[in-house]
C-alpha positions as CSV (number, residue, x, y, z in Angstrom):
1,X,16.9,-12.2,-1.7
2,X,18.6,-9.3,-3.4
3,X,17.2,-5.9,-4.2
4,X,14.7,-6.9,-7.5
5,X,15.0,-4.5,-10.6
6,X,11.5,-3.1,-10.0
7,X,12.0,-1.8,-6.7
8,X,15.5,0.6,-7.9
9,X,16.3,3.3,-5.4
10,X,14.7,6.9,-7.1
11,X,17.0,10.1,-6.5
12,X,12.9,11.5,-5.8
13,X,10.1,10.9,-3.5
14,X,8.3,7.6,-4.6
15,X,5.2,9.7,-4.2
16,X,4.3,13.3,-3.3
17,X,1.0,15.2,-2.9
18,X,0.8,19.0,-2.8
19,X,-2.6,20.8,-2.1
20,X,-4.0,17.6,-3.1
21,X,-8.0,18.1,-3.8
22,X,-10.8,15.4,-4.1
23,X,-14.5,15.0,-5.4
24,X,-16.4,12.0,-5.2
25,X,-19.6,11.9,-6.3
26,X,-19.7,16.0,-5.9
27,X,-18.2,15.2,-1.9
28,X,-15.2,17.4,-1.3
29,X,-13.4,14.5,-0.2
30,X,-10.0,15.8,0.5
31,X,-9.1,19.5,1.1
32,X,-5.4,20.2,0.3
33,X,-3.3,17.1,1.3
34,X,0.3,17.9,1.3
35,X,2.2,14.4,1.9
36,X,5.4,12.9,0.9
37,X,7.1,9.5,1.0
38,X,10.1,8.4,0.2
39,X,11.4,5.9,-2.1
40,X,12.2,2.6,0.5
41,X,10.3,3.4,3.2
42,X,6.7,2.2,5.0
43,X,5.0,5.1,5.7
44,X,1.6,4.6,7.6
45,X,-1.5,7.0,7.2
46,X,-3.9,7.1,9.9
47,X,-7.0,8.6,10.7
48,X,-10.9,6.9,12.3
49,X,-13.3,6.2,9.4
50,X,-14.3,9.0,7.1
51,X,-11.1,10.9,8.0
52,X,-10.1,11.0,4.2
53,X,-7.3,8.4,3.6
54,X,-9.4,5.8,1.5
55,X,-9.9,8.7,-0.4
56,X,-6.1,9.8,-0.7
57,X,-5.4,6.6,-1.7
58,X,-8.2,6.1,-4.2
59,X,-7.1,9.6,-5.6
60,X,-3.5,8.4,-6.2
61,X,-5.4,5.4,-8.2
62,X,-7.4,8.2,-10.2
63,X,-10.8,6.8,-9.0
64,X,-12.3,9.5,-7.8
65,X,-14.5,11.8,-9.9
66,X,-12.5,15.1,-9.8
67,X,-9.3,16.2,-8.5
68,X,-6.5,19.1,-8.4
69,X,-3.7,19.5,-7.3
70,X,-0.2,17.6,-7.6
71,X,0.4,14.1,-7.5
72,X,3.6,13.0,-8.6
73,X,4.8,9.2,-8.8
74,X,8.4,9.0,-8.9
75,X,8.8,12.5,-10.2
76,X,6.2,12.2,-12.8
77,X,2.8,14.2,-12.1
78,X,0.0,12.3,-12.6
79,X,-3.0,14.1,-11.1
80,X,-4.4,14.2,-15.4
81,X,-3.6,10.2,-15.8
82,X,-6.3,8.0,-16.0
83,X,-6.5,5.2,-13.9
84,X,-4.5,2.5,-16.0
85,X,-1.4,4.6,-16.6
86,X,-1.0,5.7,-13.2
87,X,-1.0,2.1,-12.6
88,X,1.9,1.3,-15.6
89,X,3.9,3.9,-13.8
90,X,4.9,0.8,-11.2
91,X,1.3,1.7,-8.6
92,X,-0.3,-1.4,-6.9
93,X,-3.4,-1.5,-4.8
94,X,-4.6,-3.9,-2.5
95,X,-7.0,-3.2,0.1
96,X,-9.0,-5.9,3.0
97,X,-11.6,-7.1,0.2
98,X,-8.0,-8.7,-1.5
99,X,-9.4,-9.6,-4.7
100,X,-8.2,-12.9,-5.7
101,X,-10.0,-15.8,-7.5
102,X,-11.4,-17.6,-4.7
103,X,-12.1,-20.6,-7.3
104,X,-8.5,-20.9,-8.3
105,X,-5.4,-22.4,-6.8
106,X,-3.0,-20.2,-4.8
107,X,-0.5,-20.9,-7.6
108,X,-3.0,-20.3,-10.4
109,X,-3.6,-16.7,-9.0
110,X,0.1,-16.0,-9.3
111,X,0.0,-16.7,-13.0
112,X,-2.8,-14.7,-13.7
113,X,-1.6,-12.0,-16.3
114,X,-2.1,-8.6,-15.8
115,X,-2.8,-5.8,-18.0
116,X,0.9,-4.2,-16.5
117,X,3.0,-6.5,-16.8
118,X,4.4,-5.5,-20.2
119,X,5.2,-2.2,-19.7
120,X,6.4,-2.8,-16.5
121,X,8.1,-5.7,-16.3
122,X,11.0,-6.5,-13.4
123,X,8.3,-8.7,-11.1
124,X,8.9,-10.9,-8.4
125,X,9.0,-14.7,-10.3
126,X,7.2,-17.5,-8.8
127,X,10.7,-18.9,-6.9
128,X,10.9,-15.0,-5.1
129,X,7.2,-15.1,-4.2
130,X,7.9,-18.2,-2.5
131,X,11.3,-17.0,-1.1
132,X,9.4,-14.1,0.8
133,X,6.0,-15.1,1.6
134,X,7.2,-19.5,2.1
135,X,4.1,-20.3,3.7
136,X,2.5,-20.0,0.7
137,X,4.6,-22.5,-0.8
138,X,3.1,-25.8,0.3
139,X,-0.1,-24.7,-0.1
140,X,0.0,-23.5,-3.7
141,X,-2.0,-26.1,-5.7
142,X,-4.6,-25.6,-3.0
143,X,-8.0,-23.5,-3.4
144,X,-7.7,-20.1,-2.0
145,X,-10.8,-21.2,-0.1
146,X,-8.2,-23.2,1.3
147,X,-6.0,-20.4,2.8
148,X,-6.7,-18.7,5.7
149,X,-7.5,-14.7,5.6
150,X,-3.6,-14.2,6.4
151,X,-2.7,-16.0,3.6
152,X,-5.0,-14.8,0.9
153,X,-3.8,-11.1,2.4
154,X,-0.1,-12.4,1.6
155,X,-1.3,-13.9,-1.9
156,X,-3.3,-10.1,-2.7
157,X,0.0,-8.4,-2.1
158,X,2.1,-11.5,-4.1
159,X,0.2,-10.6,-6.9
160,X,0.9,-7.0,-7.3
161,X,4.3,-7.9,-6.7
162,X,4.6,-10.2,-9.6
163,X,3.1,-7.0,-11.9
164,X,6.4,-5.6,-11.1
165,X,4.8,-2.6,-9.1
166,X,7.4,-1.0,-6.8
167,X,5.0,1.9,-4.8
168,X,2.3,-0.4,-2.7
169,X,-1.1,1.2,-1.3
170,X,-2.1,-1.2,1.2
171,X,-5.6,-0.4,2.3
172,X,-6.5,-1.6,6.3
173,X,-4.4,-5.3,5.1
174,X,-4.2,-6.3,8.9
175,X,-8.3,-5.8,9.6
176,X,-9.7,-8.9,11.5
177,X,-6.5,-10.9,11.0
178,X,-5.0,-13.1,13.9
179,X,-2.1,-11.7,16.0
180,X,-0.1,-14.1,14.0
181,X,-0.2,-13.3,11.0
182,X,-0.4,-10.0,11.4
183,X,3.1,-10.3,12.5
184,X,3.9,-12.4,9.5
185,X,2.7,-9.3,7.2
186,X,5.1,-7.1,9.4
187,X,7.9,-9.5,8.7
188,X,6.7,-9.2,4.7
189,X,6.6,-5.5,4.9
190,X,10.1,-5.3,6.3
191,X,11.9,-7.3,4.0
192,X,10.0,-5.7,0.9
193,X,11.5,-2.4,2.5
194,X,15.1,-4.2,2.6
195,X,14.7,-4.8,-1.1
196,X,13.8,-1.2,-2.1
197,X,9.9,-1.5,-2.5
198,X,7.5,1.7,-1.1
199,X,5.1,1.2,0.8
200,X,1.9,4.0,1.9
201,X,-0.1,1.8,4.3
202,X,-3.1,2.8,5.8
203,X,-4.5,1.9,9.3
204,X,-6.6,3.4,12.2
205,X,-4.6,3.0,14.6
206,X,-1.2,2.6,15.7
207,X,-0.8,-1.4,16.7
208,X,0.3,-2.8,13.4
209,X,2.3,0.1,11.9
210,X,4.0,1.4,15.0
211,X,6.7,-1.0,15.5
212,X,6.9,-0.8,11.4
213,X,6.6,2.5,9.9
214,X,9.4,5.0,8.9
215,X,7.0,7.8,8.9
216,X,3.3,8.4,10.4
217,X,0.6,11.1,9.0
218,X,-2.7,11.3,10.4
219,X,-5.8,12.4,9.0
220,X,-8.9,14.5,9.6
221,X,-11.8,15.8,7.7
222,X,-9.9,15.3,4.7
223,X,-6.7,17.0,5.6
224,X,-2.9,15.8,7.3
225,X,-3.4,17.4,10.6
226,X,-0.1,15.9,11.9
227,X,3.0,13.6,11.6
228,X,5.9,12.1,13.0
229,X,8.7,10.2,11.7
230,X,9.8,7.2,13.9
231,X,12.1,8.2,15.8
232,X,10.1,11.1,17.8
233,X,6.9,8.3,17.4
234,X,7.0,7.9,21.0
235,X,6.3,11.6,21.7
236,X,3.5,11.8,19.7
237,X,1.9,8.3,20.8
238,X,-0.6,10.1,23.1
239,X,-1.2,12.5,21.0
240,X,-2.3,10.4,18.1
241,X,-3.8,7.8,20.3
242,X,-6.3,10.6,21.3
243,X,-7.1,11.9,17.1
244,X,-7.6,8.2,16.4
245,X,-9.9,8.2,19.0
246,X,-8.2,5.6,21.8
C-alpha cells in the first residue's frame, strides 16, 4: 500500500500544545501541558487514571468546557474551534467504548457517511481498508456482534480512516483485548506510520506502546512530568514503571 493522500508529510508538528489549560465542569483539568508530535510518528501518553490525558485528548477534540492556551493541528491553532472544525482539520477519535453500529454489518459500518468526509476527502477506500486490516475482509457482511472486541477495535479505527483523518487519538484501544490482537493493532499502527498517518495513543502503561512508540510522555495531576523518545526508552523504563505505578 502506498502513502494515501490524507496522510502527506507536514513541514510542522501534526500537533503541538503549549501551556495547554483545561476546565471541565469548573475542574482544572489540565495545568499547562506543553507536548509535541510530529507528523508520522506514534507517540504514546501515559499516566494511571485521573492523571489528565483523557482530558488532553478530549481538549484537542474541544469537549471540554473551557480552555487556554495553544493548540495547534498541523500549524493551524485551534484552541477557539469548536468541536466539528477541529475535526474537518483531518482529527479522528476513537477511544475503548469504539462506537460502531452493533446492528449493522462490518461492511455497512464502513459505508456509513460522515459529516467530514467532504471537506476532507483523501480516505482509505473499502479495497485499502481491507488491504490493512484483511481480517476484516471475510467477515464483512457479518453483524458486528459477530466480531470479536479486536475486530470491532480494528473496524472503530477503519472508520476514521475512511473520513480521511490523518492525526489519530486513540483512547486505551488495547484495554481487555487478547495478546493477539493486541499485536495485530501493533502491526496496524506500524503500517499506518509507514504510510504517513499520526498517531497520539494513550495507555497506562508501557506493554503495548513500548515496542511501538517513537516518543513517550507521561502524565500527572494534569501536567507532562516527563518523556523519552525511543531510543533512551530503556533508561527511563524504571523510572516510568514506578509513575505508572508498577
Amino acid at each position: 500500500m502506498k502513502e494515501h493522500p490524507a496522510a502527506a508529510t507536514f513541514n510542522v508538528p501534526a500537533l503541538e500544545t503549549v501551556g495547554l489549560h483545561a476546565w471541565h465542569d469548573e475542574q482544572h483539568v489540565l495545568r499547562g501541558v506543553d507536548l509535541q508530535v510530529e507528523a508520522g510518528q506514534v507517540v504514546a501518553l501515559m499516566g494511571r487514571a485521573g492523571s489528565g490525558h483523557d482530558a488532553l485528548l478530549q481538549t484537542i477534540m474541544g469537549r471540554t468546557s473551557r480552555r487556554k492556551g495553544s493548540i495547534r493541528i498541523h500549524g493551524t491553532e485551534s484552541i477557539h474551534h469548536t468541536a466539528d472544525k477541529i475535526h474537518h482539520l483531518g482529527v479522528g477519535y476513537c477511544g475503548a467504548g469504539r462506537g460502531i453500529i452493533t446492528g449493522l454489518s462490518c461492511e455497512e459500518n464502513l459505508l456509513l457517511p460522515s459529516s467530514a468526509e467532504d471537506t476532507l476527502g483523501g480516505g482509505m477506500s473499502l479495497a485499502e481498508i481491507y488491504e490493512l486490516i484483511p481480517s476484516l475482509y471475510p467477515r464483512r457482511h457479518l453483524p458486528c456482534t459477530r466480531l470479536s472486541g479486536g475486530e470491532q477495535q480494528m473496524l472503530a479505527i477503519a472508520r476514521i480512516l475512511r473520513t480521511g483523518a490523518n492525526l489519530l487519538l486513540l483512547d486505551n484501544i488495547s484495554d481487555g483485548l487478547a495478546p493477539v490482537m493486541v499485536q495485530s493493532l501493533t502491526t496496524m499502527l506500524e503500517q499506518l506510520r509507514s504510510l504517513g498517518y499520526t498517531v497520539l495513543l494513550i495507555e497506562q502503561n508501557l506493554d503495548f506502546p513500548g515496542p511501538l512508540a517513537d516518543r513517550f510522555y507521561v502524565m500527572q495531576n494534569g501536567l507532562v512530568i516527563d518523556q523519552a523518545a525511543s531510543d533512551s526508552l530503556a533508561d527511563k523504563y524504571d523510572t516510568f514503571g514506578v509513575m505508572l505505578g508498577h
